[in-house]
C-alpha positions as CSV (number, residue, x, y, z in Angstrom):
1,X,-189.5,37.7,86.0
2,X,-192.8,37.2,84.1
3,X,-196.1,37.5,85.9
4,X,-196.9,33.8,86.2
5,X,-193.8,33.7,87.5
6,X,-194.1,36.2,89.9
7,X,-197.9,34.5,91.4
8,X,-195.4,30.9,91.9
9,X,-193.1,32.9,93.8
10,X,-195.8,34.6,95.9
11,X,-197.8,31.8,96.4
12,X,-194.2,29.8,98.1
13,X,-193.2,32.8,100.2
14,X,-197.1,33.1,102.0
15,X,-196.9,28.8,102.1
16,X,-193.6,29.1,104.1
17,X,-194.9,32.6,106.2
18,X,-196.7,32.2,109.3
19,X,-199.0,35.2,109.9
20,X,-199.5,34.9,113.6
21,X,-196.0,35.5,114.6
22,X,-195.2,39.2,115.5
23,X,-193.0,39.7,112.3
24,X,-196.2,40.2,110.0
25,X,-195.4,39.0,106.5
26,X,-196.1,42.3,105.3
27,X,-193.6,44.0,107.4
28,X,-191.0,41.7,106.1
29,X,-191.9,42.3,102.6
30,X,-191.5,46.1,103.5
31,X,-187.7,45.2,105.2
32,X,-186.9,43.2,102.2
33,X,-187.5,46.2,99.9
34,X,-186.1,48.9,102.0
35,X,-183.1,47.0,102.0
36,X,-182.7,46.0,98.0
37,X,-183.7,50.0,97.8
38,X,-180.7,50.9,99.8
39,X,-177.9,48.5,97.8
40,X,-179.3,49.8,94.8
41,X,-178.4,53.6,96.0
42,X,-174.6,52.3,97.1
43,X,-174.1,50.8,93.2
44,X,-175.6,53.8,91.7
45,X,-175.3,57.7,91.4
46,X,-178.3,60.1,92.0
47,X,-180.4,60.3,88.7
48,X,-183.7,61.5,88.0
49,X,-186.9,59.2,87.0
50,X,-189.0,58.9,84.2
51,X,-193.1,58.8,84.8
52,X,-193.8,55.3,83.8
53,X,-190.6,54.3,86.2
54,X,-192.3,55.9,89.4
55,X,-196.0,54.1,88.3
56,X,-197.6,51.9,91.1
57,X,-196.1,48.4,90.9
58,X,-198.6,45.4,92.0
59,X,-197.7,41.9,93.6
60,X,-200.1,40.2,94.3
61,X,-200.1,37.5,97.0
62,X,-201.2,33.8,97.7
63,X,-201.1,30.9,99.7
64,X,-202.0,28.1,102.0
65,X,-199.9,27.4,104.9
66,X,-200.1,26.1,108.8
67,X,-199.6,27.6,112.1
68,X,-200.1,25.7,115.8
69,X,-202.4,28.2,116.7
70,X,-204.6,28.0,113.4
71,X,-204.4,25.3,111.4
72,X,-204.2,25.2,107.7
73,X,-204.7,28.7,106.4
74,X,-205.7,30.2,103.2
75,X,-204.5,33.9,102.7
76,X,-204.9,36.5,99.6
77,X,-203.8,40.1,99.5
78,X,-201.2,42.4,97.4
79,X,-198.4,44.5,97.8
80,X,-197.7,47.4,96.2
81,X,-194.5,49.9,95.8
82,X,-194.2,53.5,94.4
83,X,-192.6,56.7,94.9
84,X,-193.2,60.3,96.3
85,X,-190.6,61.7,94.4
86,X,-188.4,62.0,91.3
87,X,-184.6,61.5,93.7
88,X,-184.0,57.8,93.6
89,X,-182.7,58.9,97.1
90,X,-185.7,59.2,98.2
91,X,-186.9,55.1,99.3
92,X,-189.9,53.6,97.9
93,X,-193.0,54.1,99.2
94,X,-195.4,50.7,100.1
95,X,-199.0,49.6,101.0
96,X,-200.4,46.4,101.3
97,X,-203.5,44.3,102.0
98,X,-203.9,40.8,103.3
99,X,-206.8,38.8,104.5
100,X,-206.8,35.1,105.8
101,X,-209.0,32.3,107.0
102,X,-208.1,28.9,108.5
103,X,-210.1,25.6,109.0
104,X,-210.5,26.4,112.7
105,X,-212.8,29.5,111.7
106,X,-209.9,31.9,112.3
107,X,-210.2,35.2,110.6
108,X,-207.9,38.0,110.0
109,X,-207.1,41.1,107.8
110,X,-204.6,43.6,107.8
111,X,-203.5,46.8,106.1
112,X,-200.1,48.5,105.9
113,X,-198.2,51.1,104.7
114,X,-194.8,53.2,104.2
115,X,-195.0,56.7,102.8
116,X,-191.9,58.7,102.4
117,X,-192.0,62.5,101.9
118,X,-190.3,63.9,98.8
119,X,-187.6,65.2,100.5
120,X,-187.3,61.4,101.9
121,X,-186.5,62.3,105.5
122,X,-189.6,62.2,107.1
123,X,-192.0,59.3,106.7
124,X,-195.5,57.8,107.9
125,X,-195.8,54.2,108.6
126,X,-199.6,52.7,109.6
127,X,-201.0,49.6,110.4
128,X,-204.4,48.7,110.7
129,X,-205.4,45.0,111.8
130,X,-208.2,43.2,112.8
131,X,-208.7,39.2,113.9
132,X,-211.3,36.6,115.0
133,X,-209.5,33.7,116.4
134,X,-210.0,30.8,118.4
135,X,-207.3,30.0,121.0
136,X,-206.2,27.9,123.9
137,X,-205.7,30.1,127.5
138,X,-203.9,28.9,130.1
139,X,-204.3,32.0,132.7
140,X,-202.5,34.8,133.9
141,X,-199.0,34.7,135.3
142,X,-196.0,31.8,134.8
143,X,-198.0,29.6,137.7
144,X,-201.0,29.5,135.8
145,X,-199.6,28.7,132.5
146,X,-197.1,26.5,133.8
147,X,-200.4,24.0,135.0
148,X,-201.6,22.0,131.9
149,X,-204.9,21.3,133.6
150,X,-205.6,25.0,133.9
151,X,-206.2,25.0,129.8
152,X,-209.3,26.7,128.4
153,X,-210.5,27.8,125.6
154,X,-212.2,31.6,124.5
155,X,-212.2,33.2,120.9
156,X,-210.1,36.5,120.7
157,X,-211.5,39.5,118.9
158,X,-208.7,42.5,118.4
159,X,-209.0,45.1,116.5
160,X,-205.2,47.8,116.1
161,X,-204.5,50.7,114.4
162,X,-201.1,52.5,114.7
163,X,-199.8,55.2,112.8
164,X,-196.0,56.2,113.4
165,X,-194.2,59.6,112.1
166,X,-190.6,59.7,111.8
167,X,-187.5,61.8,110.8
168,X,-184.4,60.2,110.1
169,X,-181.3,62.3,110.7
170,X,-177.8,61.2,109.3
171,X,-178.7,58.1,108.3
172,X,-178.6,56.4,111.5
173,X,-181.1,57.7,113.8
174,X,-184.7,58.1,113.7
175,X,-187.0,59.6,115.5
176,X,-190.6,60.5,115.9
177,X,-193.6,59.6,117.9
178,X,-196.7,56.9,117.3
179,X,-201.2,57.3,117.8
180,X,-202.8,53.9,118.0
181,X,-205.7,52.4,119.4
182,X,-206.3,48.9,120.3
183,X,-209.4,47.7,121.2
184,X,-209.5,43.3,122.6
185,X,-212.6,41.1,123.5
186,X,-212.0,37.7,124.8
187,X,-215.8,36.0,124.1
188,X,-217.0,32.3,124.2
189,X,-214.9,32.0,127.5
190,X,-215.3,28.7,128.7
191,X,-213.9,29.5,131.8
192,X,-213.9,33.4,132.4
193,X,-212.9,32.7,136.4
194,X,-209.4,32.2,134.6
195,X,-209.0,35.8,134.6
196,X,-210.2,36.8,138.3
197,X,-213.0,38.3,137.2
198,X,-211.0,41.5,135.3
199,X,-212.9,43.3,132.2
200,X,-213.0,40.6,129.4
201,X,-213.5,43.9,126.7
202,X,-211.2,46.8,126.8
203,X,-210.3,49.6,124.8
204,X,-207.2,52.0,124.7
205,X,-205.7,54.9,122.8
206,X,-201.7,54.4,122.7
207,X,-199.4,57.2,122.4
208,X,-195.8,57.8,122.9
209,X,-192.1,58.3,121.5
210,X,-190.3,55.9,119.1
211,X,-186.3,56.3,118.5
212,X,-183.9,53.6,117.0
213,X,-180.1,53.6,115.6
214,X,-179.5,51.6,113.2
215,X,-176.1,50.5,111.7
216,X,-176.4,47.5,109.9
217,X,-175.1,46.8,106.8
218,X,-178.5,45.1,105.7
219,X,-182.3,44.7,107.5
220,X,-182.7,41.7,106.3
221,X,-179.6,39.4,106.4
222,X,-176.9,41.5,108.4
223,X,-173.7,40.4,109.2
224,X,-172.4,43.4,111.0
225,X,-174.1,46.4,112.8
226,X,-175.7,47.2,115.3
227,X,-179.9,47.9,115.9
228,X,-181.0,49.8,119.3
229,X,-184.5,50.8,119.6
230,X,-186.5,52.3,122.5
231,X,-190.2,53.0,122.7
232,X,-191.7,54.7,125.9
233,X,-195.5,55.0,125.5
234,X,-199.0,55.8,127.5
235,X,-202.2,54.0,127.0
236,X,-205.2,56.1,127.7
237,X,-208.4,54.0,128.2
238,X,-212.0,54.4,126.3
239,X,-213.5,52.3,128.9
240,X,-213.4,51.6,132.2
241,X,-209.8,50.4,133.6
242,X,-207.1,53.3,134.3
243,X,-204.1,54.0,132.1
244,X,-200.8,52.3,131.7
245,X,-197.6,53.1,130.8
246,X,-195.3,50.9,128.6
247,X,-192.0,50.9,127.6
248,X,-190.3,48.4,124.9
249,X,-187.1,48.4,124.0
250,X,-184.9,46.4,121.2
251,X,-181.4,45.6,121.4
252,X,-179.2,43.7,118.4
253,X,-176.2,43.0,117.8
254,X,-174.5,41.0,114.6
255,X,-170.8,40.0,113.7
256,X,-169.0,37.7,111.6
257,X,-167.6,34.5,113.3
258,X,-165.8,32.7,110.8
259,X,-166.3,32.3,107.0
260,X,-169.8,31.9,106.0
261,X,-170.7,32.2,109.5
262,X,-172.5,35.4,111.0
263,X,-173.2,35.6,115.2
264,X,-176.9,37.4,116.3
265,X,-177.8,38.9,119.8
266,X,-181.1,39.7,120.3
267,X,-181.8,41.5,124.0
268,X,-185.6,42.5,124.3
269,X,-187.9,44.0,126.7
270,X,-191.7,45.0,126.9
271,X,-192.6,46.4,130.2
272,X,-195.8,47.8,131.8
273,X,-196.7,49.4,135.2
274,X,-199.4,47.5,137.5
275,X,-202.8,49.7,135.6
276,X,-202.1,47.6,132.4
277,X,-205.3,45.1,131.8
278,X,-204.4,41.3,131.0
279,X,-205.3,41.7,127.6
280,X,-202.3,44.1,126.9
281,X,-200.1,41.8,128.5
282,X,-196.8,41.4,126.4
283,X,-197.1,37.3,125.6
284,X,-194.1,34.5,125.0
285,X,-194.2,32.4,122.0
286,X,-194.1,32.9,118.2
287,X,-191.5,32.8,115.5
288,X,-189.3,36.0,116.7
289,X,-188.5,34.9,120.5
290,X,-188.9,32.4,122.5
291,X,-189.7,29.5,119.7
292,X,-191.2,26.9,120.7
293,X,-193.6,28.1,122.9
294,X,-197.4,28.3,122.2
295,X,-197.9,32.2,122.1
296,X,-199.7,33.2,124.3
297,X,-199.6,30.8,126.4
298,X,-196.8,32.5,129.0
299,X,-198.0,36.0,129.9
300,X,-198.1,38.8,132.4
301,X,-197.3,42.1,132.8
302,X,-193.5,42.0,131.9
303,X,-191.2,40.0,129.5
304,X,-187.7,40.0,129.3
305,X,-185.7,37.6,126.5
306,X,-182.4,36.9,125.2
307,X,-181.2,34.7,122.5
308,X,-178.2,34.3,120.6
309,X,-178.3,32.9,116.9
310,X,-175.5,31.3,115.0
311,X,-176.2,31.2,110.9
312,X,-173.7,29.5,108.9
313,X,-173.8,29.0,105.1
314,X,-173.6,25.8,103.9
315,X,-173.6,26.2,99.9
316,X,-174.7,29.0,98.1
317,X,-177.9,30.3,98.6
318,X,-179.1,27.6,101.4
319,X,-178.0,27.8,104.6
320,X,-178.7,26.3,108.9
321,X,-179.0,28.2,112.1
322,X,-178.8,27.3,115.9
323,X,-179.5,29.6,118.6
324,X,-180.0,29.3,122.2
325,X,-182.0,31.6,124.9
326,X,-184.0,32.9,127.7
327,X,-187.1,34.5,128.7
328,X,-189.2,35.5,131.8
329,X,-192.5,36.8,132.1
330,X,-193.0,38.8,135.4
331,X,-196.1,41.0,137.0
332,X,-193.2,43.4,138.7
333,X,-189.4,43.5,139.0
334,X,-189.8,42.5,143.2
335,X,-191.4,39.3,142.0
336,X,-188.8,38.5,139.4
337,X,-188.4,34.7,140.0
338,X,-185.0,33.0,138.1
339,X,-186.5,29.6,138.7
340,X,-189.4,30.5,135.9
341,X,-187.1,31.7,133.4
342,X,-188.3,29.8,130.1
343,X,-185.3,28.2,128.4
344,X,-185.8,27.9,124.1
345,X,-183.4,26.3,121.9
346,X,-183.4,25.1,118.5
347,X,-182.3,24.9,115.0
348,X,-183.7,26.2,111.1
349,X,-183.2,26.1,107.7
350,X,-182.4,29.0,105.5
351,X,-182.8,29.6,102.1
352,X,-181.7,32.8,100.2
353,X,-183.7,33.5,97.1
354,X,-184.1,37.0,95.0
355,X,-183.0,39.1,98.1
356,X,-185.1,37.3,100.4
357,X,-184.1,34.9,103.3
358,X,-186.8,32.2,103.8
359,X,-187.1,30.4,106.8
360,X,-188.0,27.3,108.2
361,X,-187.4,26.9,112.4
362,X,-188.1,24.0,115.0
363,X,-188.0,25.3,118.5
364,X,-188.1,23.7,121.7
365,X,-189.0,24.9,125.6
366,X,-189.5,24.0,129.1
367,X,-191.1,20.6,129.7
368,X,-191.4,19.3,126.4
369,X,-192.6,22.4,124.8
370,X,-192.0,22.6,120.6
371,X,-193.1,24.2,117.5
372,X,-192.1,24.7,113.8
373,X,-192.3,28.1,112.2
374,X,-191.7,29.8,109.3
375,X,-191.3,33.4,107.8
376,X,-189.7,35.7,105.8
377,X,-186.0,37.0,106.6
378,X,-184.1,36.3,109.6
379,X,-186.4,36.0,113.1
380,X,-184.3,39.4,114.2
């Protein structure tokens, strides 16, 4: 592919990528070439690389595209691959750069990375992330959001950084421990007795394990496997409120139906004890669960989902997908109420192109709830 080439195809993918989903563009991009990496050492036997082959490759990356909570967005950035060692065994190595700005005076940035050791079993993945956003609030707890007239309005400032170490073992497992901090400011709130009078700024230093198994036969499209992952954490405050503990967990499941069809389980969880602030709250919405629902919008202390994908190949490279599910947000497991489970169901287009699987979703909730989405690879 020649470089003019290569800015066309860039400039499509970001068009069709919505960056305020939790499945960052840049993490998909990462998945996409972890996964081409890993066909590439089935095909081929261990050989040894030249200089100019382990150079610094470049992509860069452009685009204008839309999001409910933003508006039409302009982003610019690059990605770039290389490697720590001479053993094609070894996966490539990544970091990237992005920054955005919508018509509703939304600003973000982000950098990311992947760095394998030479030996390629242990490896350091970081994020650092900052935004400026204007956003609808609704309150705090499934009765709050659940009352359209309780709608406000405040401008979020967060500011994350995480860094991750990790030792794969086998193949299949992984495991390591993460640092972060995360730091949130809600300001120009135009109602601030929304929130009960808690701490509109805090600050936190995260810490904890991070294990996962992973079996699938690819991270991007898989049609068989299986994907557990379980993260228990503490979150140590710089300011003010006590500390929290938080546990998120990951379960995935994927096997073929029929021809050309592949069935998708997705069982999640993100739970915090009673210290946690509102601004940590784990929220409902996005392109990865519950579609169709404002994110945000649905949040409190605990969220439990489930969803279950069908994605069925129509002719070649495009493809449709239907799933169904179920979520709950919760302050505590005693006041787990069925009657507010949040229903999402929906359908998407998929279109396979270069190793990639672009996406393009309608999703629909409780009461008349939708949204469209977009992004790179398969929502799970």
């Amino acid at each position: 592919m020649n470089r003019t080439a290569a800015y066309l195809l860039s400039a499509l993918l970001l068009m069709l990528c919505s960056p305020a989903a939790a499945q960052d563009p840049d993490s998909a991009y990462l998945a996409r070439v972890q996964d081409t990496v890993d066909r590439y050492y089935r095909l081929h036997p261990r050989k040894r690389l030249s200089g100019e082959e382990r150079r610094f490759r470049v992509i860069p990356l452009y685009g204008i595209m839309y999001t409910p909570e933003t508006g039409p967005l302009a982003m610019g950035g690059f990605m770039g691959s290389y490697r720590t060692s001479r053993d094609t065994l070894v996966p490539l190595s990544s970091v990237g750069a992005v920054a955005m700005v919508s018509t509703n005076l939304s600003v973000a940035g982000a950098v990311t990375g992947d760095w394998y050791g030479p030996a390629g079993g242990f490896r350091i993945r970081y994020l650092v992330r900052f935004n400026n956003s204007p956003r609808y609030f609704w309150g705090l707890g499934f009765d709050s959001a659940i009352d359209d007239a309780s709608r406000s309005t405040l401008t979020s400032r967060r500011v994350r950084a995480r860094a991750e170490f990790l030792y794969r073992r086998g193949g299949l497992l992984q495991a390591g421990g993460f640092l972060g901090y995360d730091f949130y400011r809600a300001a120009d709130f135009s109602d601030p007795q929304a929130v009960a009078g808690l701490p509109l700024t805090t600050g936190y230093m995260t810490m904890g394990a991070y294990f996962d198994l992973d079996t699938r036969d690819s991270r991007t499209a898989p049609s068989r496997g299986v994907y557990l992952m379980l993260e228990p954490g503490i979150n140590i405050p710089l300011a003010g409120t006590a500390f929290f503990f938080s546990t998120e967990f990951t379960a995935d499941f994927y096997f073929p139906l029929w021809k050309g069809c592949v069935g998708a389980v997705d069982i999640y969880g993100n739970l915090l004890t009673g210290g946690a602030p509102w601004t940590m709250w784990p929220e409902a919405g996005g392109d990865v669960r519950l579609r169709g629902y404002y994110q945000g919008r649905y949040r409190d202390r605990n969220l439990l989902s489930f969803q279950l994908e069908l994605r069925q190949t129509v002719y070649r490279s495009h493809g449709l997908a239907a799933w169904i599910g179920a979520g709950n947000v919760f302050p505590s497991f005693g006041d787990l109420d069925i009657k507010n489970t949040l229903p999402t169901y929906g359908a998407g287009y998929r279109l396979s192109f270069l190793g990639l699987v672009l996406r393009l979703d309608a999703g629909f909730g409780l009461r008349g709830q939708w949204a469209v989405t977009a992004g790179l690879s398969h929502s799970f």
